[in-house]
C-alpha positions in Angstrom: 33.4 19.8 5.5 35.3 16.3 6.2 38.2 15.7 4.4 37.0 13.9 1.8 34.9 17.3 1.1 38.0 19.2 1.2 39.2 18.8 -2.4 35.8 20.2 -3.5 36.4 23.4 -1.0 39.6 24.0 -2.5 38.0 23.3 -6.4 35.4 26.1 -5.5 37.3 28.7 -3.5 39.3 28.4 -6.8 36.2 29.0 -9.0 35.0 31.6 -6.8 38.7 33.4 -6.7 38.6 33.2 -11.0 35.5 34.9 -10.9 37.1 38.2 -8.8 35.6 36.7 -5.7 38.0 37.8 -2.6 37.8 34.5 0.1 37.4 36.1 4.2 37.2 32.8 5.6 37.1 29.2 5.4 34.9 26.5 7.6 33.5 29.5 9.6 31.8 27.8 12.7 29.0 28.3 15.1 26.5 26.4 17.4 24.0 26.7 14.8 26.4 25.1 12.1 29.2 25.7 9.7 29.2 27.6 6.5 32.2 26.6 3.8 33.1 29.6 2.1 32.5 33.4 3.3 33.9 36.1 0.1 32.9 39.3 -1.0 31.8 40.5 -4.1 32.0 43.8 -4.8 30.0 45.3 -1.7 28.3 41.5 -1.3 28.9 39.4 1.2 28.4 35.8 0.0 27.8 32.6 1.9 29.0 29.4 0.3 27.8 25.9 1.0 29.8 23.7 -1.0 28.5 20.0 -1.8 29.5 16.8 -3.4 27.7 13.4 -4.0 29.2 10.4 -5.4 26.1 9.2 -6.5 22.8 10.6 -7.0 21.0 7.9 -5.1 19.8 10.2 -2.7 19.3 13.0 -5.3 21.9 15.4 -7.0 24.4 17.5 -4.7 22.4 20.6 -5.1 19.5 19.2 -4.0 20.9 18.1 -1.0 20.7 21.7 0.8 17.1 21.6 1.6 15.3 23.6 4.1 16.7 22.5 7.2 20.2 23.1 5.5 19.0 26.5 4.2 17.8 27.4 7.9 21.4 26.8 9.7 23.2 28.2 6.9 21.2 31.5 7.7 21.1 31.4 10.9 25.6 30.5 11.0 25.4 33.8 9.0 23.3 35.6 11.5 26.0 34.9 14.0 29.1 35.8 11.8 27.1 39.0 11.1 26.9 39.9 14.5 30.2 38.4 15.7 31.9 40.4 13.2 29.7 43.8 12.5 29.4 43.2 9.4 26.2 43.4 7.1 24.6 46.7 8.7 25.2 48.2 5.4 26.4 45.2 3.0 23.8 42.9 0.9 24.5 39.1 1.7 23.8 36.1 -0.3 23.8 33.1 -0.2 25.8 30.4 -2.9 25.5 27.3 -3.7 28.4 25.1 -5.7 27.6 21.9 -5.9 29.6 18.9 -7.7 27.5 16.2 -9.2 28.2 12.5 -9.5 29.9 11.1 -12.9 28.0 10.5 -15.6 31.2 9.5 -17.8 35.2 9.5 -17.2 35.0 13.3 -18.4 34.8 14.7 -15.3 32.5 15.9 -12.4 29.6 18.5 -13.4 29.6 21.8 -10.9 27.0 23.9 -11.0 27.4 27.3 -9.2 24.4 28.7 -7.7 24.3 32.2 -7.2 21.7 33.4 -4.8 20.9 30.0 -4.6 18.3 31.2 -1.9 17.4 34.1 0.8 16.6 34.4 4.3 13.4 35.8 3.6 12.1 34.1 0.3 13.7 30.2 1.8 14.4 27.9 -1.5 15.0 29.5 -5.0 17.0 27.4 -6.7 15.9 24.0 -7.0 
């Protein structure tokens, strides 16, 4: 993520951590894309795509991971599955934290998504 997204990665490693989530890697990076947050739970391996908006303009943050998103996210997990022989015997999913714009000075709304969508089923979330 850039480094204005960083803040939000640190927020939700946090979140994730508090909720007995263990973090394996950050900004985990292939051809096929980056994925923000890889952690276990339990015997699960989870994918996290982090995301942000400012304003909702161009829709809410969640919204914002739409098929083509969904597609390298699961195909940047593909690779760290094989990279790292991992998965032959582990369930993966894949998470979604997104932090919507203001709607008032009390703070920014996040949302956690928990198998937000699949690599089979595409979209479950939204």
């Amino acid at each position: 993520m850039h480094l204005r997204g960083q803040p939000f990665e640190e927020q939700a490693e946090r979140l994730l951590q508090c909720h007995g989530l263990s973090i394996l890697e950050r900004n985990y990076s292939a051809r096929t894309g980056e994925i923000d947050i890889i952690a276990t739970e339990g015997d699960v391996l989870v994918f996290v795509e982090v995301r942000a908006r400012s304003h909702r303009r161009f829709g809410g943050a969640a919204k914002s991971v739409d098929k083509k998103k969904q597609r390298r996210l699961i195909l940047t997990a593909q690779h760290y599955l094989q990279r790292h022989n991992r998965g032959k015997d582990r369930r993966c999913r894949f998470d979604v934290i997104a932090f919507e714009p203001r709607q008032s000075e009390a703070g920014r709304p996040v949302h956690w998504f928990r198998g937000a969508f699949t690599a089979e089923q595409g979209n479950t979330y939204q």
